[in-house]
ROLO-490509 format. One record per residue: residue in one letter; x negated, y, z of N, C-alpha, C, O, CB in turn. Coordinates in steps of 0.1 Angstrom, whole numbers. Glycine has a CB too. Example, Ala and Ser with C-alpha at 12.3 -4.5 7.8 and 13.67 -1.06 7.14 Angstrom:
 type   npx   npy   npz  capx  capy  capz   cpx   cpy   cpz   opx   opy   opz  cbpx  cbpy  cbpz
    a  -132   -57    78  -123   -45    78  -132   -33    78  -142   -33    85  -113   -45    90
    s  -128   -22    71  -137   -11    71  -129     0    79  -134    11    80  -141    -6    57
This chain:
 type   npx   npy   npz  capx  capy  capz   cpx   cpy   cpz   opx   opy   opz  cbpx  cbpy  cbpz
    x   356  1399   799   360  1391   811   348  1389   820   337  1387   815   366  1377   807
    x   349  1391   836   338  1391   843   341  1380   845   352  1376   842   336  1400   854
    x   330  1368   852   328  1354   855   324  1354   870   317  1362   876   317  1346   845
    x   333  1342   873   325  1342   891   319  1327   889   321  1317   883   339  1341   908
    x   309  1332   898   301  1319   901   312  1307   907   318  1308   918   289  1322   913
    x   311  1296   899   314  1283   905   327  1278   895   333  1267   897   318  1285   923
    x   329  1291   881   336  1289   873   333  1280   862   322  1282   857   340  1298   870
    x   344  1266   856   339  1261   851   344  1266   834   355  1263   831   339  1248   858
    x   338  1273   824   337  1277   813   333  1268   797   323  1260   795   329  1287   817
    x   343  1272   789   338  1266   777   330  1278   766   331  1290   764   352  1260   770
    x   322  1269   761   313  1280   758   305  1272   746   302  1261   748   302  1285   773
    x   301  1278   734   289  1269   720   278  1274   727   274  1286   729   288  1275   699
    x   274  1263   731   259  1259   739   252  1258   726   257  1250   717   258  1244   751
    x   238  1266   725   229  1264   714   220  1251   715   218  1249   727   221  1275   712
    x   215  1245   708   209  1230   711   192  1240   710   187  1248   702   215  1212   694
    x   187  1234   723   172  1242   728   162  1239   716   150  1242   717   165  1235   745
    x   168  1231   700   158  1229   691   162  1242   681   155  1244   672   158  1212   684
    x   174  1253   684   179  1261   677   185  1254   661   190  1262   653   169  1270   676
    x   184  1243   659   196  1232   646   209  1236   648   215  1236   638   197  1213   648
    x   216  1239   658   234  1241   658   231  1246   674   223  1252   680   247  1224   655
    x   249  1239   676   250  1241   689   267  1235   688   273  1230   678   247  1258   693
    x   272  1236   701   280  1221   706   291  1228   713   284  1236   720   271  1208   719
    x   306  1231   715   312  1236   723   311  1224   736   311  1212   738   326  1241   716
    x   311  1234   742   312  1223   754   310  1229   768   302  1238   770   300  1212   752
    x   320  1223   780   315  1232   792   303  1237   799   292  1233   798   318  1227   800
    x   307  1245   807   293  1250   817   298  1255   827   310  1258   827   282  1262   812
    x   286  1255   840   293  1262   854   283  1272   853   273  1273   846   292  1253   871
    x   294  1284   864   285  1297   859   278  1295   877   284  1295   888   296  1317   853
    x   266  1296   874   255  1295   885   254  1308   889   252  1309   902   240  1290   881
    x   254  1318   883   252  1330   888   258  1338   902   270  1337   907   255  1337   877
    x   247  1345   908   262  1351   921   269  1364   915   265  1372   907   255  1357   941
    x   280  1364   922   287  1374   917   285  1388   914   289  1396   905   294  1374   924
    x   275  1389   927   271  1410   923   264  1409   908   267  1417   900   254  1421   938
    x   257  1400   906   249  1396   893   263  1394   882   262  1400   870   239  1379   895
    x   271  1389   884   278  1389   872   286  1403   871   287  1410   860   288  1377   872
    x   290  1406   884   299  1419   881   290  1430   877   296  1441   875   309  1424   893
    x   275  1431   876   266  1442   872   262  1442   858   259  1452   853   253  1442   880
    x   261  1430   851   255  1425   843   263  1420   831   270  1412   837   247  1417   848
    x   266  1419   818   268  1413   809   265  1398   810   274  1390   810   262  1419   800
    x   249  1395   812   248  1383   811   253  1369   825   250  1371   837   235  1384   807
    x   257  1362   822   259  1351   835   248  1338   830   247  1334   819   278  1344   836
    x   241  1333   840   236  1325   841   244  1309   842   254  1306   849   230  1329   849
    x   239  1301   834   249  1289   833   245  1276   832   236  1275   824   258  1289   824
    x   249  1265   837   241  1248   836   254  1241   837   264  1240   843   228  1242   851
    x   244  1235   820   253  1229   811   263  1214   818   258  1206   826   241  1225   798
    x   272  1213   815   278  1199   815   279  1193   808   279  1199   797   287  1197   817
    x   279  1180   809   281  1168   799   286  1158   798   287  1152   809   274  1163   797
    x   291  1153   789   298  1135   793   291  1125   792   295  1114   796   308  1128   785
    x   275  1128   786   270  1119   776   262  1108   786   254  1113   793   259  1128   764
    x   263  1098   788   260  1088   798   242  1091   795   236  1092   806   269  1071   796
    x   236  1091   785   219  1093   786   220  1100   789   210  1098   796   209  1093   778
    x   224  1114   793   218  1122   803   218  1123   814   211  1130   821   219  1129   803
    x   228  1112   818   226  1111   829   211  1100   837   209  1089   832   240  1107   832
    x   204  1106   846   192  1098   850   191  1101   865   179  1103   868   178  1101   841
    x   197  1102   872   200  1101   884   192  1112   889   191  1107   900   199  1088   889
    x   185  1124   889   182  1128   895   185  1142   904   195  1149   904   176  1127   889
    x   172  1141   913   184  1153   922   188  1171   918   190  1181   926   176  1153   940
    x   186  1169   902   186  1180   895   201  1180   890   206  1190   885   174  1181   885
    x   207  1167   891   220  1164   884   231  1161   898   229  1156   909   219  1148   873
    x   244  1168   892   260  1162   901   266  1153   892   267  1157   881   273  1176   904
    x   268  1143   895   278  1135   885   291  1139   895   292  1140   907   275  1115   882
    x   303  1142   882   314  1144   891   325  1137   883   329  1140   872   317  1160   893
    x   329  1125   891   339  1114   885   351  1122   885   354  1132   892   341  1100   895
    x   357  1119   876   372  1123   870   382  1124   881   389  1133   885   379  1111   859
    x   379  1111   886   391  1106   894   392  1107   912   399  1103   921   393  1091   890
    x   375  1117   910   372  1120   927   381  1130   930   387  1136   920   356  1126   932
    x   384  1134   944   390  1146   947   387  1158   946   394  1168   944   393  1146   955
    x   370  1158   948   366  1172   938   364  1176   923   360  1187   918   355  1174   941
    x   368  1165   918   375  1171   903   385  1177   901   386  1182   890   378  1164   893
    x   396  1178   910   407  1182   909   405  1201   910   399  1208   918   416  1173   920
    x   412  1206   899   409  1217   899   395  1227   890   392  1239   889   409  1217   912
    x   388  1213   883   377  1221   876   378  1221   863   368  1224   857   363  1217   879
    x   393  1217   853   394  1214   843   382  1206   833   379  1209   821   399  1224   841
    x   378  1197   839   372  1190   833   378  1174   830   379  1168   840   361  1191   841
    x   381  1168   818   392  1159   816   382  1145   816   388  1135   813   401  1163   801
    x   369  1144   820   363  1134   820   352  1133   824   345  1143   824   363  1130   812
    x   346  1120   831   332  1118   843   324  1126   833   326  1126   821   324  1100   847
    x   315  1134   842   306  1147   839   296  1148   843   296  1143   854   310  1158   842
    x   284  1153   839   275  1155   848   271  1170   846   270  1175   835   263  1146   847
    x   269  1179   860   262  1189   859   247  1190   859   241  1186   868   266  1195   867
    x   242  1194   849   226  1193   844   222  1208   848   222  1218   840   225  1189   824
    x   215  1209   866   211  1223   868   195  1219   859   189  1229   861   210  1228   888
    x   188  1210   852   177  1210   848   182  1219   832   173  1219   824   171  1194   849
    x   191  1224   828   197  1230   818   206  1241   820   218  1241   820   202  1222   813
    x   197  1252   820   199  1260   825   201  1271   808   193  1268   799   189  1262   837
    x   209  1282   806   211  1292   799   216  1306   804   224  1310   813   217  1287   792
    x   211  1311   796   213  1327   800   222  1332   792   216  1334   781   201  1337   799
    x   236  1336   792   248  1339   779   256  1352   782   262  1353   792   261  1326   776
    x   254  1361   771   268  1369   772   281  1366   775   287  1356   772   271  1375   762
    x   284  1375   782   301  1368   789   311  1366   783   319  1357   783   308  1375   799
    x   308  1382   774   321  1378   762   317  1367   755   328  1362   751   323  1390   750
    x   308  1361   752   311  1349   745   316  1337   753   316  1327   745   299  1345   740
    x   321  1335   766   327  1326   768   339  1322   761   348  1330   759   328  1327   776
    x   341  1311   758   354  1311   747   369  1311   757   380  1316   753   354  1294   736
    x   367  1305   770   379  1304   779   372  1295   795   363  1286   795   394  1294   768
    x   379  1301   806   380  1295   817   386  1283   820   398  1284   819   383  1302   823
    x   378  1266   824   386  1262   821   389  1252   835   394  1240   836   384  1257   807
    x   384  1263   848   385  1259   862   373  1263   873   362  1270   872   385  1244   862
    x   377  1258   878   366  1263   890   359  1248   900   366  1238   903   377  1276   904
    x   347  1250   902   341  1242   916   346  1249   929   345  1261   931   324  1242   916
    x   352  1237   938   351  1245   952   341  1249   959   331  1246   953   357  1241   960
    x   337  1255   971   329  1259   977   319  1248   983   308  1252   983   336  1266   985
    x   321  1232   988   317  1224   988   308  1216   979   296  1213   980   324  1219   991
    x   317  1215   967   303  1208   955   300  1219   953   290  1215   947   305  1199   940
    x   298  1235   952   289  1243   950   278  1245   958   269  1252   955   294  1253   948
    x   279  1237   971   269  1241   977   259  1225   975   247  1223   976   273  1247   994
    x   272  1216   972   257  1204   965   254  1206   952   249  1196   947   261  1186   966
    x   257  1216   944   248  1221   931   238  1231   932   229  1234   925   256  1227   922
    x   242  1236   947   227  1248   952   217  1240   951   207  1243   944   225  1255   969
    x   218  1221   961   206  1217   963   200  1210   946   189  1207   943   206  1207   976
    x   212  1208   936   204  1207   925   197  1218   914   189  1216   906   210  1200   919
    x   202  1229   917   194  1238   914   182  1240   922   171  1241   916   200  1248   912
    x   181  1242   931   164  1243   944   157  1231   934   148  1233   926   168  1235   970
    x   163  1218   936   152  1209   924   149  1211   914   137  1210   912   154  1198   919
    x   154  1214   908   154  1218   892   139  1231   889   131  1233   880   173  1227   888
    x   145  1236   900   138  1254   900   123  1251   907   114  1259   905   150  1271   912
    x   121  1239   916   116  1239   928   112  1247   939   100  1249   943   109  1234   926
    x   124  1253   945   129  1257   957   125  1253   969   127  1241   967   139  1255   958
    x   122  1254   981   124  1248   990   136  1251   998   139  1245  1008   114  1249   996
């Protein structure tokens, strides 16, 4: 399965201490000529877990009940963590489970530029 950027994917995220790893969503950051060339997609992780959340401008929190949740199959307040970033084979995605629209993807560009430090 090829992945487009802004898809939101379930995927066993390995824990960065290599002890296990966690099913759990991700958005695919990558742009598309990159995914349709390549095996691998680039991806930053999601979460529910309220400590990770720390307000910075490396993070989207995206409430359940906003109107841009609608459509990203995500069933609860989230945060996108561009400071958590992975590199994954595609076939290992386990399933698609929505998309970001074109709008909060472009306010996850500016948390990736932080994350990466971009100007």
């Amino acid at each position: 399965m090829k992945l487009t950027r802004g898809d939101v994917v379930l995927i066993d995220f390995p824990f960065s201490d290599r002890t296990g790893s966690k099913v759990r969503p991700a958005l695919v950051v990558q742009d598309d000529r990159w995914n349709a060339a390549l095996d691998d997609a680039i991806l930053a992780l999601i979460s529910s877990s309220r400590r990770r959340r720390v307000g910075a401008a490396t993070q989207r929190l995206i409430p359940i009940m906003s109107p841009e949740a609608v459509g990203t199959g995500l069933r609860i307040d989230s945060i996108v963590q561009c400071e958590n970033l992975i590199t994954l084979e595609q076939g290992l995605v386990l399933s698609v489970l929505g998309r970001f629209g074109p709008a909060l993807m472009s306010e996850i560009d500016d948390c990736l530029r932080a994350a990466l430090g971009i100007a």
